[in-house]
Each structure stands twice: as C-alpha cells, then as structure tokens.
N, C-alpha and C positions, 0 to 999 in steps of 0.2 A: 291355423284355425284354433281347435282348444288346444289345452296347453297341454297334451301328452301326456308329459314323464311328468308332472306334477302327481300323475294319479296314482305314480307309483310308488311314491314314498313324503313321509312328512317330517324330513329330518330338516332344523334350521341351516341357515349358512353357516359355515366354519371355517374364518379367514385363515390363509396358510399361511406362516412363517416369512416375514417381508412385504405380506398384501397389506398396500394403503389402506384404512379406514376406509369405509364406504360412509356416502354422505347418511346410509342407512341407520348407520352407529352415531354419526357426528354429532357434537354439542350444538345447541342454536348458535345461530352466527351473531355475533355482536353487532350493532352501528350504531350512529351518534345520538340516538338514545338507548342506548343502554340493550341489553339482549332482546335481539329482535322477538317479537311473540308473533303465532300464527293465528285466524281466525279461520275457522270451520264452518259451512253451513250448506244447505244442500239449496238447489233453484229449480222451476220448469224451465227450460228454455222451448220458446215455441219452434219446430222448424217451419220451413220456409211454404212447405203441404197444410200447414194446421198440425203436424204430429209433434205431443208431445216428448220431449228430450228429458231425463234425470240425468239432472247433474250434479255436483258434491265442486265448490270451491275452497283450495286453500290459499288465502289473501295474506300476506307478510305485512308488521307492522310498518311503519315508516314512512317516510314522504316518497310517494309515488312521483312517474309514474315507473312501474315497473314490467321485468320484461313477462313474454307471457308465453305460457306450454298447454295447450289444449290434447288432452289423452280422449281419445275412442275406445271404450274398451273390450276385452277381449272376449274367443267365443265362448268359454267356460270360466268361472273363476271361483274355484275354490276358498274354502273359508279362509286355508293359512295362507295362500296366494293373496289374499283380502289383505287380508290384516299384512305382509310384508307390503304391497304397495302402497298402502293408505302412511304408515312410516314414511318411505320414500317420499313419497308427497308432502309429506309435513316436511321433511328434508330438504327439498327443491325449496318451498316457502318462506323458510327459514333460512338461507341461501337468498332470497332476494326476488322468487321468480311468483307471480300469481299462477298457482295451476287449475285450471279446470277439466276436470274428469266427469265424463258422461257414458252410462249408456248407449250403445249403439239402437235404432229401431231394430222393434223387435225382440230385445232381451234386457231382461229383469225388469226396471223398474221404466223402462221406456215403453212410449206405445207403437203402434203400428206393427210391419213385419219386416223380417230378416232380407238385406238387400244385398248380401256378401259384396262389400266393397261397390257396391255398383254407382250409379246415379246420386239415388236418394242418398246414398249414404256419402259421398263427396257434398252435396247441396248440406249434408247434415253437418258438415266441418266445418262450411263458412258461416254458419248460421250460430255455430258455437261458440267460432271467434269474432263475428258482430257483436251478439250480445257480451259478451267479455267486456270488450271494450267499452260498451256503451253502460257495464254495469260493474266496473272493479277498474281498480287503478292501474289497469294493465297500458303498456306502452305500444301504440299501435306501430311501433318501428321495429319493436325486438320481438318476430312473433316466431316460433317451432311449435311442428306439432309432434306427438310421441305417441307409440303404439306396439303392443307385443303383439302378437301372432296375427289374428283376424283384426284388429286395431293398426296391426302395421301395415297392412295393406291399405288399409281406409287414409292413412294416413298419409303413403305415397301418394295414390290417387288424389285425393285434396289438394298436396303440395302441389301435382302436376295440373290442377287447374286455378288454382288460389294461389298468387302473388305472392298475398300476404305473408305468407309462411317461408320464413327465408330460411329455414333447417328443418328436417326430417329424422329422428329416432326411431328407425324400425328393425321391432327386433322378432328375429323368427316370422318373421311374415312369407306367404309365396308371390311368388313373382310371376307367377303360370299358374292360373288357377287349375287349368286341369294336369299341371305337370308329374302332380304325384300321385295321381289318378289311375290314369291308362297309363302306361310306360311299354314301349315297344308294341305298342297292340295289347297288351296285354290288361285288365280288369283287375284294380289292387282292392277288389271288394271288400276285403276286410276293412281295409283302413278308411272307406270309406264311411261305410255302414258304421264304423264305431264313430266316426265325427257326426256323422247323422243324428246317431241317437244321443248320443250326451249333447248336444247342441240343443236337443227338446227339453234337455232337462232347465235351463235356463232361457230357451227362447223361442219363439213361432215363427213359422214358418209360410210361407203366402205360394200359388200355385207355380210361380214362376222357379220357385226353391225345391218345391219338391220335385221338378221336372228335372231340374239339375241334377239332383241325386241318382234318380231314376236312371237320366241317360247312362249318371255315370260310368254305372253298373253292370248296362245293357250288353245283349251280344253284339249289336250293331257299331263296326268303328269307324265311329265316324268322326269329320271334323267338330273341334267344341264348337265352331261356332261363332259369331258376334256377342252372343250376349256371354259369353266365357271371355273372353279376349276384354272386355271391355269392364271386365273386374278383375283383368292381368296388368298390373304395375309397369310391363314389359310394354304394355298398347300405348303409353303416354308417359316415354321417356323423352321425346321432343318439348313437352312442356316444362320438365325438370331442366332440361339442357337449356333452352330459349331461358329460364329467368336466373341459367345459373343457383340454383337449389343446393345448399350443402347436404348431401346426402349420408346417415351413416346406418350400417348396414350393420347386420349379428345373424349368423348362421348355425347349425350345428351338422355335426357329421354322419351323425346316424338318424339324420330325420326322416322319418316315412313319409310325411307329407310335402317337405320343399326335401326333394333329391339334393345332396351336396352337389354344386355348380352350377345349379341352375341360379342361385344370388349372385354365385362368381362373374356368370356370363352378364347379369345386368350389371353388374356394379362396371365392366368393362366400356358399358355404351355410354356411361354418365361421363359429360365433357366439366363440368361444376366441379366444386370441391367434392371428394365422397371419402368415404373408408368402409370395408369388410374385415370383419373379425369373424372367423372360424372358428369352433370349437369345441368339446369332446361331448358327446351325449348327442341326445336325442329331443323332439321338440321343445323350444324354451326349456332345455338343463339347465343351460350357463348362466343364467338371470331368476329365474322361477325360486317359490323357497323351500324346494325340495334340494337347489344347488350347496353340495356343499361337503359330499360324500369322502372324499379325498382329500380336495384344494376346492379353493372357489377362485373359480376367474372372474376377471376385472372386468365382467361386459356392463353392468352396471355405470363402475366410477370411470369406464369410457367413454360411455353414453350422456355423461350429464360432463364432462372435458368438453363434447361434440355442441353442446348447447350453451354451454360459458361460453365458449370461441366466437360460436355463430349466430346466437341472438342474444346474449347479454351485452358481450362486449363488440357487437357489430364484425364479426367477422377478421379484427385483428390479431397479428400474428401472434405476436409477443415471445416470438423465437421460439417456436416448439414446432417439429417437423410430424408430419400425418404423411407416414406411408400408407398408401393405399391398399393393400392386404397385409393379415397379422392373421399369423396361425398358428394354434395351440396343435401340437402333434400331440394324439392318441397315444402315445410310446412314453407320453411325458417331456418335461426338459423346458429349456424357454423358449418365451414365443417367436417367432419367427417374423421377417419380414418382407413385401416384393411389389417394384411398383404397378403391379397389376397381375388380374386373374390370370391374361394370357399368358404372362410371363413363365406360367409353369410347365408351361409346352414344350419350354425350349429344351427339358432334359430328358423329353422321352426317345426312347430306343424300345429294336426290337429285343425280346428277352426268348432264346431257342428252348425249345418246350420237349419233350418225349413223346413219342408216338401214339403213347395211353396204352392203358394195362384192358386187355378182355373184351379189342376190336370194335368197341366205342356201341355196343346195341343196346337202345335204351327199351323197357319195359314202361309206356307210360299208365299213370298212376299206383306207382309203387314208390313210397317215400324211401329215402336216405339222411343217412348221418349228415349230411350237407344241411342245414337249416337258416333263417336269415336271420334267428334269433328271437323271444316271443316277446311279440307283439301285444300289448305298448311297452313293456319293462326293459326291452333291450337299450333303448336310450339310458335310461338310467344306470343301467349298467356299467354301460361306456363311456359314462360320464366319468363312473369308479375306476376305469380304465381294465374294465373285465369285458372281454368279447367272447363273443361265442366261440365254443372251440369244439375240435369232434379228431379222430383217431383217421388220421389218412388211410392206414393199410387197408380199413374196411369200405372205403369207398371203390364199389369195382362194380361192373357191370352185372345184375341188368338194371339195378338203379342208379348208379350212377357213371359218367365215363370222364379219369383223369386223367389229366398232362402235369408233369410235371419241370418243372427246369435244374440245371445244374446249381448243385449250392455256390454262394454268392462266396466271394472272397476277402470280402470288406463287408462291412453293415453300409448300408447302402438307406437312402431317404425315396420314398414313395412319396409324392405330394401333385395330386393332381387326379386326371381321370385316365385310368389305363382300358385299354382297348380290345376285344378280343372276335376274332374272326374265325369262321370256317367254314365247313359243308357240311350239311343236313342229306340224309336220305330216309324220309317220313314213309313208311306203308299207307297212309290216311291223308286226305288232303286238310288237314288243320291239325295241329299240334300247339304245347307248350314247353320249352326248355327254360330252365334257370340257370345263369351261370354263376358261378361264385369265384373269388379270388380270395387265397390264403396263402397267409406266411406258415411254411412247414417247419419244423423243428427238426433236428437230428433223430430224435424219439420219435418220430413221426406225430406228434401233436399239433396240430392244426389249428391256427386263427382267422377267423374272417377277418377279411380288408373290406371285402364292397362286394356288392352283388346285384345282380337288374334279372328281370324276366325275356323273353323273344317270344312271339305269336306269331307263329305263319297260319293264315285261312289260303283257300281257293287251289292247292295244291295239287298237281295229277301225280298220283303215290309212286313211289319208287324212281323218281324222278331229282336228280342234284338239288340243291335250294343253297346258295352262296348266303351267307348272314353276317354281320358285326353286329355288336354290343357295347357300345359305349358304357362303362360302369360309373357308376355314380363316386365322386371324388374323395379322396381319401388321404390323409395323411400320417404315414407308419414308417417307421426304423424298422428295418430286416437286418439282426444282426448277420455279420459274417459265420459262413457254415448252414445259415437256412437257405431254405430255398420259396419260390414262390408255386402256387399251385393252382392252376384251372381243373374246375370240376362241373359238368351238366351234371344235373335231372329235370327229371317233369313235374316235380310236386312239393310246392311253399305255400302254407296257413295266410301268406300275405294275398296270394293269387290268386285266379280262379284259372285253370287249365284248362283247354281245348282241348277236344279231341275225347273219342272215347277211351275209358281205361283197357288195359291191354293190346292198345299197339304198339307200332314197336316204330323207335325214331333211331336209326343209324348217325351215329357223328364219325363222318368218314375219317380213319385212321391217320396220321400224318398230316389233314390239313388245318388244325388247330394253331392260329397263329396271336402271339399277344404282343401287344406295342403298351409299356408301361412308361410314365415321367421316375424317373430313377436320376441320384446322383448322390456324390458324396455326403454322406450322414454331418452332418454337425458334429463338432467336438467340442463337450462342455468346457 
C-alpha cells in the first residue's frame, strides 16, 4: 500500500560499482528520425461509473503504433518519489513505449473513493487501456500494466480479468490483502493504523474502506471475508494462468505489510511465464528514491527487461534465460538463483536447540531487549544491511525465554522460512507471544532474521497449548562459530497483546523445537 521506507529517508539512488545504467539515467533513445522526443500532457479519462480518472501521458515521437504501459498509481507518493517516477516515465517513452499513468479513484487528482484493488478499481484498468488506445498511438497488441505497491495489486487484478494486458510489473504489492494484518491471530495495529492515516493524507475513503480498517483492528478473529479475498491477487490466479500472463514480481524482506513469502507462495501457482526478485529492506526499498543507501539493486532495469521481452517484443526469447526466483541475501554478495519458491524447502533440517536459561516463565506485558525493529525505519535500515541487534546474555526470563543452538561449523545459508514449535502453559485463557530468530555472535551480539507474533484466545489456564510459528522468509549467511537463537516474549510496538498485563505464560522447558532451510553458504 504506501510506500513505507520512502518516509524514511531522501537520499537519491547511487549505482554501485558494475550496476548497468538504469533507463532512469539513460540518454533518449535514437530512431530513424533522429533522437526520439517525448510529449507530456495530462487527460480526464472517464471511467466506466461516470468517475473521473487523472491521467499524465508520455507519447514517444515516431511512427507508431507503439507498445503500451498503463501505471495505477500508488497509495502515497511522495514529492521525490514523484519526481523519480515521472523520469522513469520519460525513460520508458523514450525507449519507445506510450505510457499512461493515472490516479487510482479516490486519490489525488482522481474522483470518487478508494476501492483497494477491488471491482472499481479493475473496471478502472480496462477503462484506462480503451481510452489509450483509442487516443495515443499505442498498439493494441503490445499492452503491460505496471504498478508499485497499491498500484500492483490493481494491476494484478486487472491482468487477471483484462486479456488485454499480456505482462504484469508488480512491485511490492500484497498478494493477501489481510496477510500482514492479523498474522497468527494476532492485530499488527500499528501498521495498520499508520497505512490508515497517511493514506488520508492523499485520499478518501468510502464506508466500505473504513469498515476494512476497523475490522482490521478489532478483537474479533475472524475470517476476512469475500470482500478481502477479492482484492487478494491470490483470488484470481486462474485468470493469470487461463491467458498465460507474464507475470513479474519484486519483494522485500523486511516488509511489514506483504510478510516475505507470502509473493513466494503466489509466484509458485503462476503456470505463465513469471519471475520473483527478493530483496533487502523494507516496503518498496529496492525501487523507491530513497534506494540507494549502500548499493542499488536492479529491481528497476529488471522490471522494464520484463516488459521489452513481453510486450514490446511479443514475448520472444532472444536467448536470455529467466529463472524464476532471484535473491539478494541480506549478508550481501550476488544475487542468487532457483527455479521456484518451493524449491527452498528442500534444505530445511531440524536445528537441536538448548533447553533455555530461567525455566521458560514469561511475565506478560513486560518488554525485552528482543525488538522487531522501529517501525517504519527498520526497512531502511535493512536495506543498508543494518538489522536490529540486542545483547543475548540479557534476554532471560521473566521477559523473555531463550533457546539456543550449538555453534555452526561452517557459515551455513538460511534462505526460506524457518519453523518453530512448542508448548505453552498460559495462567489466563488468551495470551500473546512473539518469537524471534537471531544469528548469535561468539560476543553474544545478536541479529534478527525474522520474527512473527502467536495469539491463543478461549484457553482453560494451566492447561498444555502445542503451537508453530511459521516465521516470515529470510535470507542470511551464519558465519561459522555463530549460532542461531529462539527467543519468546509478550510485547512488540508492531502488536497489540492479549491478555492481561502480569500473567504469566510458561514455554515448557525442553519442548522448543526449530526446522530451519539451511545449506552450504556460497563461495564468492
């Protein structure tokens, strides 16, 4: 939805050492008249209800017809966010393609109200790419649509009901709309509430949007729903599949709102051409124009590869292989390759834990050094390849209860979603635990890998409660000599906790079990 880690900082891109030119830098493209020129101008388009559409076209000089990129755009955009895209756009143009960029209903200069991906806002894609057609020299054969966050989603959805659209660029979009919501039962109110309100700052909202938020919130867990589902990407992958849809995909790893794997697990069901690219940071880092902190990755001059391939040049090959995941490890190093999400399952094992220090009694609502990182900045962070880090020896009970593993022998690769199980003995029938996973140091210094919330409601106290926690995906080099480390508490600024403060949640001693994807590190 907005673009996060944009809010966190406003440093340009800064290509690293070897990174191709982006088309964002490039010269205008030449052709047989002479350097192509772009024309600018803005249109209503009517949609297909009577609501007015703002749109901004960039038309390439030269004899049409040419191919065509319809952008929805996204739920917040920042001024230097602006200004980097409207470049890119001159870039694409320049490059040969007609682009047309529009407001979504409901924000900035469009009318009506916010549909999050829904209906309207699918009906509002085809509506964008009629008028194109019937008013720019766009080629009704070569059509993609493209879209960052809340744009990429609209933009799946479109593909999987519009034909038309024979490529998809969606970057940071979710694919479950309530997926990084509730996780495990649990109410990630924070991040909600912050999309909530900066979303008003650029756009309106209609009574069906506010009940969204609302539920989201609520105590009550309950299922999202049909009208959640059906501004889930995830609802209408049969459409993508039936017309064969090139689909390409941009993730990041420390995203609060699309959990890493939750794109993994879509991009697995697409039978079409697709690709997933993974990447360090947090919402839209790896493309936004805050990217740049370190290195800048290629999600960009991937994304516009993905659209020469598939609607410039009709989908031929021209000898260039697309594996279907590419992952930039957190740790640094080159990207990585595999032909698919699942394939990363194949390396997990179990990893033998210690028993935990201080007989696992949790004191709930008493914070710990264990943190998920603050919220919105930790993206950005991780983009710089800085994670949170905290002092193992001080994590001990009653805020917090660790397990640790023996140190590893080799630097070993983490790449996937590691697993962690055990038994609960609650005093209170509802509770909240947080688990976390971190690479230990020999110094005992500690880095987060990944971390997820568990909510158990309806509970008769003193009574066993077996749990897993699937952790959200990650990709880290543990050198040889670290170790890896589980740690519970009750209390994250991303959450909201069950249960009254000062009971007490037992994590029974010994039954702390973790299955991690582990394998031999890469050697540069």
């Amino acid at each position: 939805m907005a673009a996060v880690a944009a809010l966190a900082c406003a440093v340009g891109p800064v290509p690293a050492a070897g990174t191709p030119a982006s088309l964002l830098d490039a010269p205008a493209t030449g052709d047989a008249d002479g350097e192509r020129r772009v024309s600018v101008r803005d249109a209503a388009v009517p949609a297909s209800d009577g609501t007015r559409l703002a749109a901004t076209v960039y038309e390439p000089s030269g004899r049409g017809p040419h191919p065509l990129v319809v952008v929805p755009g996204p739920w917040i955009r920042l001024p230097l966010d602006h200004v980097t895209l409207v470049r890119r756009y001159r870039a694409l143009a320049r490059a040969g393609y007609v682009v047309v960029a529009y407001d979504p209903r409901g924000f900035r200069r469009s009318g009506g109200q916010a549909d999050l991906a829904g209906p309207a806002d699918v009906a509002d894609a085809s509506s964008v790419l009629s008028w194109a057609l019937a008013h720019t020299s766009a080629d009704a054969g070569r059509v993609g649509v493209l879209g960052t966050s809340y744009g990429g989603a609209i933009a799946l959805n479109a593909a999987a009901h519009d034909g038309r659209f024979r490529a998809v660029v969606s970057l940071s979009s979710w694919t479950e709309l309530a997926g990084g919501y509730r996780i495990n039962g649990t109410r990630a109110a924070g991040v909600v509430r912050f999309q909530e309100l900066f979303g008003r700052v650029d756009g309106r909202y209609g009574p069906e949007v506010e009940a969204a938020f609302d539920a989201a919130v609520s105590e009550r867990a309950e299922d999202p729903g049909a009208w959640v589902r059906e501004r889930s990407p995830a609802s209408h992958v049969t459409g993508l599949n039936r017309r064969r849809t090139a689909v390409f995909l941009v993730g990041e790893w420390d995203d609060p709102i699309v959990p890493a794997g939750q794109t993994g697990a879509f991009a697995d069901r697409l039978t079409g051409p697709g690709q997933l690219r993974m990447y360090r940071g947090g919402h839209a880092d790896s493309h936004t124009a805050g990217t740049g902190l370190v290195d800048r990755p290629d999600a960009w001059e991937a994304a516009v590869a993905w659209l020469d391939r598939y609607v410039r040049d009709h989908g031929r090959d021209r000898g260039r292989r697309w594996p279907a995941v590419v992952l930039q490890p957190r740790t640094g190093g080159p990207l990585e390759e595999y032909p698919g999400w699942a394939a990363l399952r194949e390396a997990e094992r179990a990893v033998p834990l210690d028993g935990g220090r201080g007989g696992g009694r949790l004191v709930t609502g008493l914070p710990s050094a264990a943190e998920s990182g603050p919220f919105p900045v930790a993206g950005p962070l991780d983009a710089a390849g800085v994670a949170p880090v905290t002092s193992w020896p001080i994590l001990a009970p009653p805020t917090a209860a660790p397990y640790t593993s023996p140190p590893s022998r080799r630097t070993v690769a983490l790449r996937g979603h590691a697993l962690v199980r055990g038994v609960l003995v609650p005093d209170g029938p509802e509770g909240t635990v947080v688990a976390h996973l971190y690479d230990i140091a020999p110094t005992g210094e500690a880095r987060l890998l990944t971390h997820a919330p568990y909510t158990f409601t309806g509970r008769r106290p003193g009574t066993e409660l077996r749990f897993a926690v699937r952790l959200p995906a990650t990709a880290w080099d543990v050198p040889a000599g670290h170790r890896l480390g589980v740690v519970f508490d009750t209390v994250d600024h991303r959450y909201l906790s069950e249960g009254p403060v000062g009971a007490a949640i037992t994590v029974v001693p010994g039954s702390v079990r973790l299955t991690a994807p582990l394998r031999d590190a890469r050697q540069p």
